[in-house]
KOLNUDO-455052 format. One record per residue: residue number from 1; x, y negated, z negated of N, C-alpha, C in turn. Coordinates in Angstrom, 1 decimal. Each point is the difference from the previous one (the first is absolute). Layout:
BEGIN
{i:NUM; n.east:X; n.north:Y; n.up:Z; ca.east:X; ca.north:Y; ca.up:Z; c.east:X; c.north:Y; c.up:Z} $
...
This chain:
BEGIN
{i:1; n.east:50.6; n.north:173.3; n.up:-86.5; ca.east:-0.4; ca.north:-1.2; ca.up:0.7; c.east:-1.2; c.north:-0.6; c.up:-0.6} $
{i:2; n.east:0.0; n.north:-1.4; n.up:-0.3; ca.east:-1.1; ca.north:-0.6; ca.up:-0.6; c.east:-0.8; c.north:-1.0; c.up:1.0} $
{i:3; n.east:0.4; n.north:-0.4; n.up:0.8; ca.east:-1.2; ca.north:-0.8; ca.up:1.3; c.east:-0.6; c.north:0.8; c.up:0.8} $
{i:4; n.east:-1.2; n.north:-0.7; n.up:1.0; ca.east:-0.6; ca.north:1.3; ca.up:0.4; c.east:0.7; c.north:0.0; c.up:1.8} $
{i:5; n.east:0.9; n.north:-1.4; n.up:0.1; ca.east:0.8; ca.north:-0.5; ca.up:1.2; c.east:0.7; c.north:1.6; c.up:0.1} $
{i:6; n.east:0.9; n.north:0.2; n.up:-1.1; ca.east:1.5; ca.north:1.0; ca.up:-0.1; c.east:-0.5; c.north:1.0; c.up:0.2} $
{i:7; n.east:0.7; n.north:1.1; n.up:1.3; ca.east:-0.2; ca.north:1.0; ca.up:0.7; c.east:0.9; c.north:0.5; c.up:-0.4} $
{i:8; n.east:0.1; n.north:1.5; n.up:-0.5; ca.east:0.5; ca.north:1.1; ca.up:0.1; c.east:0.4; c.north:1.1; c.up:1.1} $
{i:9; n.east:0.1; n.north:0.5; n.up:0.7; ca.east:0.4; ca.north:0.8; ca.up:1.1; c.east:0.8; c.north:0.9; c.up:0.2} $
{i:10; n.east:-0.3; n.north:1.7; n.up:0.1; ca.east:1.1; ca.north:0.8; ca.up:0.4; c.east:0.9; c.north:-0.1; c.up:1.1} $
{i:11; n.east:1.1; n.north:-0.3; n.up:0.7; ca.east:0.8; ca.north:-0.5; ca.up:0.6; c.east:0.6; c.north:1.0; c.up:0.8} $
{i:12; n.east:0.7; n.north:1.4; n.up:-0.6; ca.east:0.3; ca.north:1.0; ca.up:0.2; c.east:0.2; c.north:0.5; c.up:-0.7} $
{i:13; n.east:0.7; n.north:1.4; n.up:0.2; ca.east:-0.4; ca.north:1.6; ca.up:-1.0; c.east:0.2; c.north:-0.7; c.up:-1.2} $
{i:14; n.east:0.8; n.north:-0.5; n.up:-0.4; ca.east:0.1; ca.north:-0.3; ca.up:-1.4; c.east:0.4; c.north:-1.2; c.up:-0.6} $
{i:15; n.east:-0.5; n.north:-0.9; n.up:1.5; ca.east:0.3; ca.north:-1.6; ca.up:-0.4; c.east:-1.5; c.north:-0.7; c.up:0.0} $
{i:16; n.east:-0.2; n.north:-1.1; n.up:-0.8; ca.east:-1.6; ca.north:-0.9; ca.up:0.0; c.east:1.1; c.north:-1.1; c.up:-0.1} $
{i:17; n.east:-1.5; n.north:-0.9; n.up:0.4; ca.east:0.2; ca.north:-1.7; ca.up:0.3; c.east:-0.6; c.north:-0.6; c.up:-0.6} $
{i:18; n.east:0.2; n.north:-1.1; n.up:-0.3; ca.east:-1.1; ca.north:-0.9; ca.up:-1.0; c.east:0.5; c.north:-1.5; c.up:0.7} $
{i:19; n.east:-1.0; n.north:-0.5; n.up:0.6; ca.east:-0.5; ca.north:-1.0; ca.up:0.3; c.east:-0.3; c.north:-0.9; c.up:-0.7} $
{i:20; n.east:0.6; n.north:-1.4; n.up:-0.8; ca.east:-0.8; ca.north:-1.3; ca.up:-0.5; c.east:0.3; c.north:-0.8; c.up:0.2} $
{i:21; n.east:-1.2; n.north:-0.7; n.up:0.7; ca.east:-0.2; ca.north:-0.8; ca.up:0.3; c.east:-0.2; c.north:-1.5; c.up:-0.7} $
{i:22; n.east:1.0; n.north:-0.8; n.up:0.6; ca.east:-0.2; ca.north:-1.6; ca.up:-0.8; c.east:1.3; c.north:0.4; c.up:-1.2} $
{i:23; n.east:0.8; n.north:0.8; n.up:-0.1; ca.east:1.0; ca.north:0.8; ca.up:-0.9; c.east:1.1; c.north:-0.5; c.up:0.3} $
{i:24; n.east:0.7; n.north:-1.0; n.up:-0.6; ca.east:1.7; ca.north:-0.1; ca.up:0.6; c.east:0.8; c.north:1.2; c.up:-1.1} $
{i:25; n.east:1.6; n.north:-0.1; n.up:0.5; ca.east:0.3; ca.north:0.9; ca.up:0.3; c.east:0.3; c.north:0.5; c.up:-2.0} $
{i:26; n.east:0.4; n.north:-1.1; n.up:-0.7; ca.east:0.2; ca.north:0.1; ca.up:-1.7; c.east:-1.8; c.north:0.8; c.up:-0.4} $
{i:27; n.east:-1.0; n.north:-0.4; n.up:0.4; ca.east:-1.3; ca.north:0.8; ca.up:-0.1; c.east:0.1; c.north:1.4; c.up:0.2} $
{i:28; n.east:0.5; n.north:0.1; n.up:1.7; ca.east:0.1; ca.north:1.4; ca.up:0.5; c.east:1.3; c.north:0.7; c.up:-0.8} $
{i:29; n.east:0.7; n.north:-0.2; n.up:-0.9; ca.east:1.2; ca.north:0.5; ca.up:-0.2; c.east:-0.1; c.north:0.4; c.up:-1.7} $
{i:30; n.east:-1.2; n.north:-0.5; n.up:-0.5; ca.east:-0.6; ca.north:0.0; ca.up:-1.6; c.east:-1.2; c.north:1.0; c.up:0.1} $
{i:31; n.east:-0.3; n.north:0.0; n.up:1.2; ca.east:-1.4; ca.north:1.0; ca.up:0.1; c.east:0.6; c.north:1.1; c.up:0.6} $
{i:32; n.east:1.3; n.north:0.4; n.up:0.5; ca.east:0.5; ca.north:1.1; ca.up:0.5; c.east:0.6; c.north:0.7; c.up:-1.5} $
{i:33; n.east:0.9; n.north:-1.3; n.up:-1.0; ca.east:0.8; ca.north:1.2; ca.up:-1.1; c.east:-1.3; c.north:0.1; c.up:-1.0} $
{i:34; n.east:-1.3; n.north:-0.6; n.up:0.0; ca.east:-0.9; ca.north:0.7; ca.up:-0.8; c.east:-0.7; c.north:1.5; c.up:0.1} $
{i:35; n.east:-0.1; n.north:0.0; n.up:1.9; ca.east:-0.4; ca.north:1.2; ca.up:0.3; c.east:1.2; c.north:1.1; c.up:-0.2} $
{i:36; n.east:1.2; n.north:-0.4; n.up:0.2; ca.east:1.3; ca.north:0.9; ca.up:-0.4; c.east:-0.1; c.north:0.7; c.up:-1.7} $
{i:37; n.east:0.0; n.north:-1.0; n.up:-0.8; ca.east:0.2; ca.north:0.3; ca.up:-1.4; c.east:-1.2; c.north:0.4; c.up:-0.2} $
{i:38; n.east:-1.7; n.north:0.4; n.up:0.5; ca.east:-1.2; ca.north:0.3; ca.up:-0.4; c.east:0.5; c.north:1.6; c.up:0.4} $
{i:39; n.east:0.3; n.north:0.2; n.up:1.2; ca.east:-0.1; ca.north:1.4; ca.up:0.9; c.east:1.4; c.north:1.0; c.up:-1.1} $
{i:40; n.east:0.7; n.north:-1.3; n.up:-0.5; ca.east:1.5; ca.north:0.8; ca.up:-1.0; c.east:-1.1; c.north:0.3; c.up:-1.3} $
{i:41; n.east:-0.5; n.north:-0.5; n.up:-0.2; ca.east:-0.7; ca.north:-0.1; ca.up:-1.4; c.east:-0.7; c.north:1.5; c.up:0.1} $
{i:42; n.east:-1.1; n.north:0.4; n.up:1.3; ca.east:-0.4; ca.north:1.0; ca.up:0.1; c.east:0.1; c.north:1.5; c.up:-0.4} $
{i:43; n.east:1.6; n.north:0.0; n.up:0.2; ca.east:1.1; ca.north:1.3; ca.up:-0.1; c.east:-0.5; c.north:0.7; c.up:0.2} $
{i:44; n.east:-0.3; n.north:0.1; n.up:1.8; ca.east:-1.1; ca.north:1.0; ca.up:0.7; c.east:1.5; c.north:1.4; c.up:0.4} $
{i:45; n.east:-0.4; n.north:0.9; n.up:-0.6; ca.east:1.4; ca.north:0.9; ca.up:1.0; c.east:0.2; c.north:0.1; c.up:1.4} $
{i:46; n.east:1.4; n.north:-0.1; n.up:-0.1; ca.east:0.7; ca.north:0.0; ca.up:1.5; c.east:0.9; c.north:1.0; c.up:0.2} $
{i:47; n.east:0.0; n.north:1.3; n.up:0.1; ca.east:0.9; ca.north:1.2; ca.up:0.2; c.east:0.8; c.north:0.1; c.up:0.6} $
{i:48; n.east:-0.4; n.north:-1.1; n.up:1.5; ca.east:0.9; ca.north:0.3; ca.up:1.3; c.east:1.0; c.north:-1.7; c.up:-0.2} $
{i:49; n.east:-0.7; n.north:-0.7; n.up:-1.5; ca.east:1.0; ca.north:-0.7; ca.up:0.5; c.east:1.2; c.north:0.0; c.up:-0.2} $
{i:50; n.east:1.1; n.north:-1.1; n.up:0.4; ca.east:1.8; ca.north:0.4; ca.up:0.3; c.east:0.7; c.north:-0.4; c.up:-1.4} $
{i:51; n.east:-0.9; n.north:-0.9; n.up:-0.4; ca.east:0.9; ca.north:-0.5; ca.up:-1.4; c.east:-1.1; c.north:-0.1; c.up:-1.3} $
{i:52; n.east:-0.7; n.north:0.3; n.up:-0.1; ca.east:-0.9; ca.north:-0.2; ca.up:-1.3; c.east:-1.3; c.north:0.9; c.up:0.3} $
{i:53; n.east:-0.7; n.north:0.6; n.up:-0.7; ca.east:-0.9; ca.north:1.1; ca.up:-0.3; c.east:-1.4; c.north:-0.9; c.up:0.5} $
{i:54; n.east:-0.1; n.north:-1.2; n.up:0.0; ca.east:-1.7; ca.north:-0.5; ca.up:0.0; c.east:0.3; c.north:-0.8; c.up:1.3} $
{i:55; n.east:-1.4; n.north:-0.5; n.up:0.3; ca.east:0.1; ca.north:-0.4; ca.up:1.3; c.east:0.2; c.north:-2.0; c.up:-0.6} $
{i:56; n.east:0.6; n.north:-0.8; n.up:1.0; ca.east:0.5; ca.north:-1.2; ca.up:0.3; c.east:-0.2; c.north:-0.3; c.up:1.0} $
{i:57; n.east:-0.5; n.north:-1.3; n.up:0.1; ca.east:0.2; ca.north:-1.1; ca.up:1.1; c.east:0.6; c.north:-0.6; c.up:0.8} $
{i:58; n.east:1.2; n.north:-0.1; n.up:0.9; ca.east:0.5; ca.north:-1.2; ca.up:0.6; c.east:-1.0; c.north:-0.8; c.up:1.1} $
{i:59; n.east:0.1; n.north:-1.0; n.up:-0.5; ca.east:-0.3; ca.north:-1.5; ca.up:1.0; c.east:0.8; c.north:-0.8; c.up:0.9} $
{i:60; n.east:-0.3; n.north:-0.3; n.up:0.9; ca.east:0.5; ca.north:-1.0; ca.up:1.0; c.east:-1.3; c.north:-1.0; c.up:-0.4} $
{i:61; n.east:0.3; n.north:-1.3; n.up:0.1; ca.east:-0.7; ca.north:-1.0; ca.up:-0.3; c.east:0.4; c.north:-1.0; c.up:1.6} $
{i:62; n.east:-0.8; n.north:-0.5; n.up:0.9; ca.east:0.5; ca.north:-1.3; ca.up:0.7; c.east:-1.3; c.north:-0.9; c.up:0.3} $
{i:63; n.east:0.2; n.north:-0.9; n.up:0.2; ca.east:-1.0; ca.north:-0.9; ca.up:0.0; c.east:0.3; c.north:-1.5; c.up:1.3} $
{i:64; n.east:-1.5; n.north:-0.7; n.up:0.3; ca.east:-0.1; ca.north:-0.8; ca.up:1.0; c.east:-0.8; c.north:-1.1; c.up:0.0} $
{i:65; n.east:0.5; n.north:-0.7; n.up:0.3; ca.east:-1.3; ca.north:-1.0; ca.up:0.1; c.east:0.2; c.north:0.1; c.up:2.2} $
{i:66; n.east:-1.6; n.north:1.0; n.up:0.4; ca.east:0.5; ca.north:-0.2; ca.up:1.0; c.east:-0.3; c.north:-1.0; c.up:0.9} $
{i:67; n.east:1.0; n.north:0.2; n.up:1.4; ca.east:-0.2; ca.north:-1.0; ca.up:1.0; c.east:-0.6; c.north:0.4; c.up:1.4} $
{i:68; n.east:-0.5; n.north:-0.8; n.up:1.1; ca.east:-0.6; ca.north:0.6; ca.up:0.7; c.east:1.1; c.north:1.4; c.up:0.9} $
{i:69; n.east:1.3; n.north:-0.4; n.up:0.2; ca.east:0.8; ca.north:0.7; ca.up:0.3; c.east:0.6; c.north:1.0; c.up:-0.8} $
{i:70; n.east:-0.5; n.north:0.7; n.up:-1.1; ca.east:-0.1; ca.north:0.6; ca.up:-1.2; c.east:-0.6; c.north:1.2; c.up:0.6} $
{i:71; n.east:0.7; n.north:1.5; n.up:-0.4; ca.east:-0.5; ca.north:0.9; ca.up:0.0; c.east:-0.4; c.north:0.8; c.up:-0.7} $
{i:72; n.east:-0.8; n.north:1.0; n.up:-0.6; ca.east:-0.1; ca.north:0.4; ca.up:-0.6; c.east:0.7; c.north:1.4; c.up:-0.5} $
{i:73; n.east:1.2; n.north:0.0; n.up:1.3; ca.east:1.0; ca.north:1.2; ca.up:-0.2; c.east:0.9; c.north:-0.2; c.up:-0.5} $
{i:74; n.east:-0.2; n.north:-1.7; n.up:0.0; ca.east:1.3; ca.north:-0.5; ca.up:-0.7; c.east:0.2; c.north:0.1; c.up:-1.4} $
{i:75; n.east:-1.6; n.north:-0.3; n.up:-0.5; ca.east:0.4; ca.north:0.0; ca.up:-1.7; c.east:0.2; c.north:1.7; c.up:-0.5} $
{i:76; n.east:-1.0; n.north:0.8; n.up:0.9; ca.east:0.2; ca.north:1.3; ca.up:-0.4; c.east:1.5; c.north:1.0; c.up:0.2} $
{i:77; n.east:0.5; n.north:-1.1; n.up:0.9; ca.east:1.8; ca.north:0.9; ca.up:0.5; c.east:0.4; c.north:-0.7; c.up:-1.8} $
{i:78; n.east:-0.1; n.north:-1.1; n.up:-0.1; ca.east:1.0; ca.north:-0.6; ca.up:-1.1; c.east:-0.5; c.north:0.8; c.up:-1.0} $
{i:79; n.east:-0.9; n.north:0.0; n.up:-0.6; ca.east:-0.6; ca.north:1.1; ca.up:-1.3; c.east:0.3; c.north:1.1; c.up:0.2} $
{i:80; n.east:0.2; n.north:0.8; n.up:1.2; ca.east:0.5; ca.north:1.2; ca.up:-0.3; c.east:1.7; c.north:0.2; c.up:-0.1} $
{i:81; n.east:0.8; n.north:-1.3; n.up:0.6; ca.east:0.9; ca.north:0.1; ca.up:-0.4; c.east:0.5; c.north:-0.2; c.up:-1.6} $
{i:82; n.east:-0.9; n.north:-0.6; n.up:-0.6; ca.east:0.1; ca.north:-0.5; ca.up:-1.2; c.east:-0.2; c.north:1.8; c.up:-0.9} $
{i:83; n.east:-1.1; n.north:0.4; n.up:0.8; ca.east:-0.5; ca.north:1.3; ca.up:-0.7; c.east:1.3; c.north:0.8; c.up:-0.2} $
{i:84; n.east:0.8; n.north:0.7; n.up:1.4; ca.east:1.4; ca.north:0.6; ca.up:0.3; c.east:0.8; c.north:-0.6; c.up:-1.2} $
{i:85; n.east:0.1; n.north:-1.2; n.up:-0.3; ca.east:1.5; ca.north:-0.9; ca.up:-0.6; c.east:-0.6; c.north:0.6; c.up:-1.5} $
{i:86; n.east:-1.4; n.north:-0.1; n.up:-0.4; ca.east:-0.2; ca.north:0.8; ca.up:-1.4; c.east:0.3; c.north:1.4; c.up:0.1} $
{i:87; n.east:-0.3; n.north:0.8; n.up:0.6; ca.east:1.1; ca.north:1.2; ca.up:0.0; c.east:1.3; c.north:0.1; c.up:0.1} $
{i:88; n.east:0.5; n.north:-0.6; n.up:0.6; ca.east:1.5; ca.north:-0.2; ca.up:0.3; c.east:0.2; c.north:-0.1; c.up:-1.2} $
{i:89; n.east:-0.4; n.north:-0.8; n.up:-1.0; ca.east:0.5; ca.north:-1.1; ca.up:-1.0; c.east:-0.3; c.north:1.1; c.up:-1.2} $
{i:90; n.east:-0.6; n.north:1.2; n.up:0.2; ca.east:-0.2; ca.north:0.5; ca.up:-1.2; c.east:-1.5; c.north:0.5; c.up:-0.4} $
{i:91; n.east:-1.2; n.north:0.0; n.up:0.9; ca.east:-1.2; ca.north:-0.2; ca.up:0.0; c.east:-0.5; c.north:-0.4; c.up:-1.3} $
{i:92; n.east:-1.4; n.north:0.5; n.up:-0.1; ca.east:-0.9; ca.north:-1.0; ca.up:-1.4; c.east:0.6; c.north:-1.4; c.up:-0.1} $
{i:93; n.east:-0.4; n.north:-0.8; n.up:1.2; ca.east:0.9; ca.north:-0.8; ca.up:-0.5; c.east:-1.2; c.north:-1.7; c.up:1.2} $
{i:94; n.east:0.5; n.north:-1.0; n.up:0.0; ca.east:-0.9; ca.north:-0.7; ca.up:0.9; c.east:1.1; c.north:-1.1; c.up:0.6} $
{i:95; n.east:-0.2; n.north:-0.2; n.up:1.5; ca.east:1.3; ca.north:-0.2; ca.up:0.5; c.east:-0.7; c.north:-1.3; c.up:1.1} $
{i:96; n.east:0.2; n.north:-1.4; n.up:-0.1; ca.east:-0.4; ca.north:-0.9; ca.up:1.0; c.east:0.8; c.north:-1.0; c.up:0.2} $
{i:97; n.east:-0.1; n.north:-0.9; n.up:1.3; ca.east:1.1; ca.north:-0.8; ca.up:0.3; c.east:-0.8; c.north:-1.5; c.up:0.0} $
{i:98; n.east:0.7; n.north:-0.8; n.up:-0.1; ca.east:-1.1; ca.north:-1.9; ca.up:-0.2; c.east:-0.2; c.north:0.0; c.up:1.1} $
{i:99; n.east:0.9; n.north:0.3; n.up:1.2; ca.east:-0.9; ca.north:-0.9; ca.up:1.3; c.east:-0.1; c.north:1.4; c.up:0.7} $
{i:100; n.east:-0.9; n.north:0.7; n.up:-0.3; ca.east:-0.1; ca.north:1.1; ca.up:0.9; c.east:0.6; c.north:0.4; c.up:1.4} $
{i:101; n.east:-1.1; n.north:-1.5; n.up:0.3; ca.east:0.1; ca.north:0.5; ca.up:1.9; c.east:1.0; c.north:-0.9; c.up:0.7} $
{i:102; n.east:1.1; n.north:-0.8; n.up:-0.6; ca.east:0.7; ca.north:-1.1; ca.up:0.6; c.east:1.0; c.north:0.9; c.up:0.9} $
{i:103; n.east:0.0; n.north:1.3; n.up:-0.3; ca.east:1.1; ca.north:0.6; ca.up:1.1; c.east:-0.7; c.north:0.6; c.up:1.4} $
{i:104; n.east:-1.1; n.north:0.1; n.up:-0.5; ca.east:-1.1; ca.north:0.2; ca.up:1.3; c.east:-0.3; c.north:-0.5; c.up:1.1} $
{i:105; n.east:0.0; n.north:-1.2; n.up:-0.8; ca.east:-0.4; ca.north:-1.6; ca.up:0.7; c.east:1.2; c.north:0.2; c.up:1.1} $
{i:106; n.east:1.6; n.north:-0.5; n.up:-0.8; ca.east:1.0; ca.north:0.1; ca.up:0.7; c.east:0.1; c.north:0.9; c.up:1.2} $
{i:107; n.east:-0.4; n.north:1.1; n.up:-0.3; ca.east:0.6; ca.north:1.5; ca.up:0.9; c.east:-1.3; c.north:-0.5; c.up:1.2} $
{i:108; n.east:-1.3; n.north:-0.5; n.up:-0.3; ca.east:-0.9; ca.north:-0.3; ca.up:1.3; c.east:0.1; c.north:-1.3; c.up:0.5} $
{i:109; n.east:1.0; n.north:-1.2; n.up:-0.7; ca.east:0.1; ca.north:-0.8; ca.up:1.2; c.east:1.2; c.north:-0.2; c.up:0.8} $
């Protein structure tokens, strides 16, 4: 992360968050496969993992311009769904959708 805005955060056991701000979603989705292909570059060993010897990345990416009716569980449900769909999909991999939260919106009004 290169601004001093962009937050990093551990999220759980073995998930983090990254926060940036002023970031649409083509930004947020070029600064996730950099961090993907830097952490592959590392070829830190992974013993326990399922399909390859070193450790890998997957990303969920979603993004917002928010509104006052805007939550903040909302962007974080959509990113982690995105996170899930990169494992599904085969992990090491970075997985986001264009309008993140338009099903959101839907399902709460």
């Amino acid at each position: 992360l290169k601004r001093s805005t962009d937050l990093l955060f551990r999220y759980g056991g073995e998930e983090f968050a990254i926060l940036l701000p002023g970031t649409g979603l083509e930004g947020a989705v070029a600064t996730a496969e950099l961090l993907r292909k830097a952490i592959s570059k590392m070829e830190v060993a992974c013993p326990s993992a399922q399909t390859i010897n070193k450790a890998t990345v997957s990303i969920g990416v979603a993004s917002m311009i928010p509104k006052v009716s805007d939550r903040v569980s909302d962007l974080l449900e959509k990113s982690d769904q995105m996170l899930y769909q990169a494992k599904i999909n085969g992990r090491n991999r970075v997985e986001f959708e264009f309008s993140p939260l338009d099903n959101v919106r839907k399902a709460r009004a």
